[in-house]
DSSP file (Angstrom, degrees, kcal/mol; ACC not computed):
  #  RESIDUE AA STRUCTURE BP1 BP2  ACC     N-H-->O    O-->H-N    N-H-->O    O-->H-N    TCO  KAPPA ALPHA  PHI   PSI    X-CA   Y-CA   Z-CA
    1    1 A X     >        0   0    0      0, 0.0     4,-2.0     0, 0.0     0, 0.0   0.000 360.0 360.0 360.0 -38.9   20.6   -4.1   13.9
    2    2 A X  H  >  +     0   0    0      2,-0.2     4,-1.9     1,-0.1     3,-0.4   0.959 360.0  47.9 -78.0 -33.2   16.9   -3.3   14.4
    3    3 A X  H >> S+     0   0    0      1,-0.2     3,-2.3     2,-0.2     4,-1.8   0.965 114.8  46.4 -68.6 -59.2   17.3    0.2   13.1
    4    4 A X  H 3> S+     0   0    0      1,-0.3     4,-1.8     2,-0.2    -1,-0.2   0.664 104.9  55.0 -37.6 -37.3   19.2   -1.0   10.1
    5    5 A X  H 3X S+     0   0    0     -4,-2.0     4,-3.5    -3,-0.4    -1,-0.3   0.758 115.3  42.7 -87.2 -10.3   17.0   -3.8    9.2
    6    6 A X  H <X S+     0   0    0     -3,-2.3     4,-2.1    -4,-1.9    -2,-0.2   0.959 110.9  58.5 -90.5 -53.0   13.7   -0.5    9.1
    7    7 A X  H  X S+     0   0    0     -4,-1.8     4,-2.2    -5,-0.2     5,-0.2   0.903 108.5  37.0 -21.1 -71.2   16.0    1.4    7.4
    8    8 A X  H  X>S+     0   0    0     -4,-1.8     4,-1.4     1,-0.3     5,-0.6   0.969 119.7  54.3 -42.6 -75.0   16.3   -1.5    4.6
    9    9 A X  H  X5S+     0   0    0     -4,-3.5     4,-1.6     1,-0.2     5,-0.4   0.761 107.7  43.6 -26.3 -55.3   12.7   -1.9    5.1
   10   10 A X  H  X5S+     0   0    0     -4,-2.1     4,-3.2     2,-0.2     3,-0.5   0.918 116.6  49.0 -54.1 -68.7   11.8    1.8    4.5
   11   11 A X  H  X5S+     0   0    0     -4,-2.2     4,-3.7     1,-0.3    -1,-0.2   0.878 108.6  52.0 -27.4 -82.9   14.2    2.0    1.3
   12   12 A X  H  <5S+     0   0    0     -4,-1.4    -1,-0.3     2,-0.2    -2,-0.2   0.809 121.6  34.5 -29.2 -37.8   12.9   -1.1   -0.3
   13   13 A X  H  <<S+     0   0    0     -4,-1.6    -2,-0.2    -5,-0.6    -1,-0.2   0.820 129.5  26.7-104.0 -27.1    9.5    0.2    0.1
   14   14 A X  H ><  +     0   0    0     -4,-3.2     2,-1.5    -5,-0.4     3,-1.5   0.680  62.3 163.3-123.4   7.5    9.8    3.4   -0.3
   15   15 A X  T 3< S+     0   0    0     -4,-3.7    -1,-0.1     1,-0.3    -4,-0.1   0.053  71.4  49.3  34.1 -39.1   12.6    4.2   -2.4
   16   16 A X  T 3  S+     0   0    0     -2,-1.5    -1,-0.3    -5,-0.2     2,-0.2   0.419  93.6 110.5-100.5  -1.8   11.9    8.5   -3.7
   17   17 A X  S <  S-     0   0    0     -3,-1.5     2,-0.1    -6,-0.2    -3,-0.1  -0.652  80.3-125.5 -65.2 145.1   11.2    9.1   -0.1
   18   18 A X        -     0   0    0     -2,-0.2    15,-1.1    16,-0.0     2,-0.1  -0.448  30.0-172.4 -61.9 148.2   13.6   11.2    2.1
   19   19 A X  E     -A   32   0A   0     13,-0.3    13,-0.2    -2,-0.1    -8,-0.0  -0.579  10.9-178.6-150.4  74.2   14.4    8.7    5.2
   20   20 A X  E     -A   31   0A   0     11,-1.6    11,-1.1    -2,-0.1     2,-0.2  -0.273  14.0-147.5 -58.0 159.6   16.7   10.6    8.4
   21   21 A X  E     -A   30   0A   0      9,-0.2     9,-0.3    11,-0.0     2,-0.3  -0.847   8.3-167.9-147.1 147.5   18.0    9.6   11.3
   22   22 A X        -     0   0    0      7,-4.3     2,-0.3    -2,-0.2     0, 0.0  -0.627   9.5-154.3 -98.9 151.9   18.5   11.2   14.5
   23   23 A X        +     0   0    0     -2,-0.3     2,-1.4     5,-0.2     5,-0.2  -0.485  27.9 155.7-104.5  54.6   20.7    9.9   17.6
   24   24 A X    >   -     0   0    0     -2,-0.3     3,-2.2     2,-0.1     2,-0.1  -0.506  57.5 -74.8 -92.9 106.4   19.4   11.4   20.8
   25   25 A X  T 3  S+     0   0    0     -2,-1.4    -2,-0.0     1,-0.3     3,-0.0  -0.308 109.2   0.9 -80.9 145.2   20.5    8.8   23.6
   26   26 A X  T 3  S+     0   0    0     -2,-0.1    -1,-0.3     0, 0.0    -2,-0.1  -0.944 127.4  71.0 -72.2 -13.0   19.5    6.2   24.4
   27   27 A X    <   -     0   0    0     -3,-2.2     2,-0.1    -4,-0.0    -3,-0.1  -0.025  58.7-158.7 -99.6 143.7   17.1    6.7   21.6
   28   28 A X        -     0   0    0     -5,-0.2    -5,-0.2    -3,-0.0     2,-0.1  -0.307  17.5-154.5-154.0  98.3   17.6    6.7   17.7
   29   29 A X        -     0   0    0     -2,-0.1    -7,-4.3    -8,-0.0     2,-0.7  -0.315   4.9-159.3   0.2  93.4   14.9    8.5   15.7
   30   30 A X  E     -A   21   0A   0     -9,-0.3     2,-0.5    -2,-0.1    -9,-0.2  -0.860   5.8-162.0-122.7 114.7   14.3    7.7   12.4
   31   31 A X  E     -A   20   0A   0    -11,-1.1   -11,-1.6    -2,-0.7     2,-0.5  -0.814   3.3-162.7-110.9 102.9   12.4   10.6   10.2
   32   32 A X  E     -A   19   0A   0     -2,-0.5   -13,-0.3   -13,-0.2    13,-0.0  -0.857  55.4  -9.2 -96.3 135.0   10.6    9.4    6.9
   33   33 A X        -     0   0    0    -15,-1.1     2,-0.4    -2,-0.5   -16,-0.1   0.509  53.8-133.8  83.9 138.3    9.8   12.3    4.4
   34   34 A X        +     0   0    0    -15,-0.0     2,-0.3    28,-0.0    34,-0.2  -0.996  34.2 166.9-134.8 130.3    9.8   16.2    4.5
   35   35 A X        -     0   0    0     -2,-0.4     3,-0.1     1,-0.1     4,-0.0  -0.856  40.1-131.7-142.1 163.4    6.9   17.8    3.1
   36   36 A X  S    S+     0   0    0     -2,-0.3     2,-0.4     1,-0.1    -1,-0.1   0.763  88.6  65.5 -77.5 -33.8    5.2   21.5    3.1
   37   37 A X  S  > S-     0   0    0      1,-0.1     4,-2.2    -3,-0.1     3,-0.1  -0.832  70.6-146.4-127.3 123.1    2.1   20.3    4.0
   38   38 A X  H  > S+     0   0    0     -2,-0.4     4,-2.1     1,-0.2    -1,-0.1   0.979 105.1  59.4 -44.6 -57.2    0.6   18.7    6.9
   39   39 A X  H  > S+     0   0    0      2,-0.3     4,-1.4     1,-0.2    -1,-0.2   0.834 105.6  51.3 -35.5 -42.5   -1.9   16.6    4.1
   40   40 A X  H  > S+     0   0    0      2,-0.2     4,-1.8     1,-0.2    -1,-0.2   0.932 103.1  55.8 -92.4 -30.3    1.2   15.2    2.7
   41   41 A X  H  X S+     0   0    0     -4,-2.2     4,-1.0     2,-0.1    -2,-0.3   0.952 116.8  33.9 -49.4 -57.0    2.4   14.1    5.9
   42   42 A X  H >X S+     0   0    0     -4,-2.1     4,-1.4     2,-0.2     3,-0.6   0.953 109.3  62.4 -80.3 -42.9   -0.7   11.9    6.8
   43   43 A X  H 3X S+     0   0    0     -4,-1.4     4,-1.1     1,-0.3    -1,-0.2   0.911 118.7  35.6 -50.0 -72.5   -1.2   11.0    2.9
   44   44 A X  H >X S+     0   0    0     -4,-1.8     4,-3.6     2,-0.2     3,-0.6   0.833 112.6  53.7 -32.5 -53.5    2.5    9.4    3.9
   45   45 A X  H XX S+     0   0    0     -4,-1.0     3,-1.9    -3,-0.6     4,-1.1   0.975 106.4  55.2 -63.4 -83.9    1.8    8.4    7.4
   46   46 A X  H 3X S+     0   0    0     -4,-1.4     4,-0.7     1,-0.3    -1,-0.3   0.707 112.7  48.4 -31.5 -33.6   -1.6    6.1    5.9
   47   47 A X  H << S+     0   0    0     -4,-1.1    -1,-0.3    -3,-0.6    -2,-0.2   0.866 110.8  43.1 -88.9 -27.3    0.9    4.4    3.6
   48   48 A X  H XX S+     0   0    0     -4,-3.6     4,-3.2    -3,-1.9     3,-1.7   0.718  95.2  84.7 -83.7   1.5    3.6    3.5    6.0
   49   49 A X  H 3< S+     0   0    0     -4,-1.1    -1,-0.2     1,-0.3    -2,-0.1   0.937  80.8  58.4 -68.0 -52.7    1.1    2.3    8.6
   50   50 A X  T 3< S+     0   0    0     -4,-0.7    -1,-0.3     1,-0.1    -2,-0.1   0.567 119.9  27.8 -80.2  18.8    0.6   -1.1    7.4
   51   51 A X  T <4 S+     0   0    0     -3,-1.7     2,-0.8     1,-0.2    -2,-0.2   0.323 120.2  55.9-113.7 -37.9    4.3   -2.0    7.6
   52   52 A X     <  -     0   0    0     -4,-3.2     3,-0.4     1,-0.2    -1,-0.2  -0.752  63.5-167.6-104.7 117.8    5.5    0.6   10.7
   53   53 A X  S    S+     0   0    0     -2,-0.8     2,-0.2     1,-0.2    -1,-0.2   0.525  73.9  56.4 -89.7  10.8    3.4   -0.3   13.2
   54   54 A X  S    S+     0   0    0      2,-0.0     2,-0.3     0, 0.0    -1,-0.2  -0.652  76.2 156.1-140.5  72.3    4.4    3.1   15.4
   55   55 A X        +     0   0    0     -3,-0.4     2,-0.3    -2,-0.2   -10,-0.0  -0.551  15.8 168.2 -38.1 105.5    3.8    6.4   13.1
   56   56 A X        -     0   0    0     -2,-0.3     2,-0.3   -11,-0.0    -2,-0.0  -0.929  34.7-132.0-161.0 178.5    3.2    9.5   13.5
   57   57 A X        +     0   0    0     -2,-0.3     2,-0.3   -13,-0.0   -19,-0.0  -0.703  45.4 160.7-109.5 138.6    3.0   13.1   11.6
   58   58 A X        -     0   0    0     -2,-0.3     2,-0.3   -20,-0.1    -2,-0.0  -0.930  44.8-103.4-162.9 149.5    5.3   15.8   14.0
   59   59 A X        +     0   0    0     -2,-0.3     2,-0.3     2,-0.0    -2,-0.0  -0.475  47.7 173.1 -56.1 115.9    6.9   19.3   13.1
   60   60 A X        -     0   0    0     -2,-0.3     2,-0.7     2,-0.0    -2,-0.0  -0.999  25.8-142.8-142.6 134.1   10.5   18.8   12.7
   61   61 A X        -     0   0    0     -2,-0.3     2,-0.3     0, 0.0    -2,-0.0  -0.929  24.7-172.3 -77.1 119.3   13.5   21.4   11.4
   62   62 A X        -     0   0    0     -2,-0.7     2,-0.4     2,-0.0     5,-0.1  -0.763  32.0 -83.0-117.4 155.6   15.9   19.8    9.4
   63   63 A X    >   -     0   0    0     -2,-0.3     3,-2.2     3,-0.1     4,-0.2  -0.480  41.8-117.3 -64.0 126.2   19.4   21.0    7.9
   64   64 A X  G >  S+     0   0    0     -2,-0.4     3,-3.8     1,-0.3    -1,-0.1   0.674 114.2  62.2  16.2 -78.1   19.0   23.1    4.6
   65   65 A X  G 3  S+     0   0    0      1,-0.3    -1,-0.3     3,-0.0    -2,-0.1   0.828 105.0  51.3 -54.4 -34.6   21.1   20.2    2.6
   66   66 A X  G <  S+     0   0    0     -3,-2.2     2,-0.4     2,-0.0    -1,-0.3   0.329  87.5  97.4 -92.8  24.2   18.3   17.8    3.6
   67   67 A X  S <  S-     0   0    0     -3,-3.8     2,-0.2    -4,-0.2     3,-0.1  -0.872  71.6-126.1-102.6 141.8   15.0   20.0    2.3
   68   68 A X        -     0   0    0     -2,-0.4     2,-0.2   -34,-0.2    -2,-0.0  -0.519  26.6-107.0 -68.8 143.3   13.5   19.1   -1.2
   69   69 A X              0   0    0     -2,-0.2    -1,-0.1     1,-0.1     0, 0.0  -0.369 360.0 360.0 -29.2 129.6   13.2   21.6   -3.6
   70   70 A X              0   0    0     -2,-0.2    -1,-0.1    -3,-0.1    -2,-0.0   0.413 360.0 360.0-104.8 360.0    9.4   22.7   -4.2
């Protein structure tokens, strides 16, 4: 329920962002945005901060289907 209702949140707010999520148990991991650039990861990170109050910028691989196009 709680992940569903930051999910909504995220969407709603951010809407042309990429938004994953990962299952690793107990845990489920919720990824916003895939970027080239570290700079565009905190640019992101500064915006979502006043509504997600636990951030942060980390190095992540993701499948092919889910990288943007540059």
């Amino acid at each position: 329920e709680k992940i569903r209702n930051m999910r909504k949140l995220f969407v709603e707010n951010f809407p042309s962002e990429f938004l994953y999520d990962e299952y690793t148990a107990p845990n489920i991991f919720l990824y916003g945005g895939v970027f080239y650039s570290r700079n565009d990861a905190i640019s992101l990170k500064k915006k979502l901060e006043p509504i997600f109050y636990n951030t942060m910028v980390i190095t992540k691989d993701f499948p092919l289907e889910f990288k943007k196009e540059k």
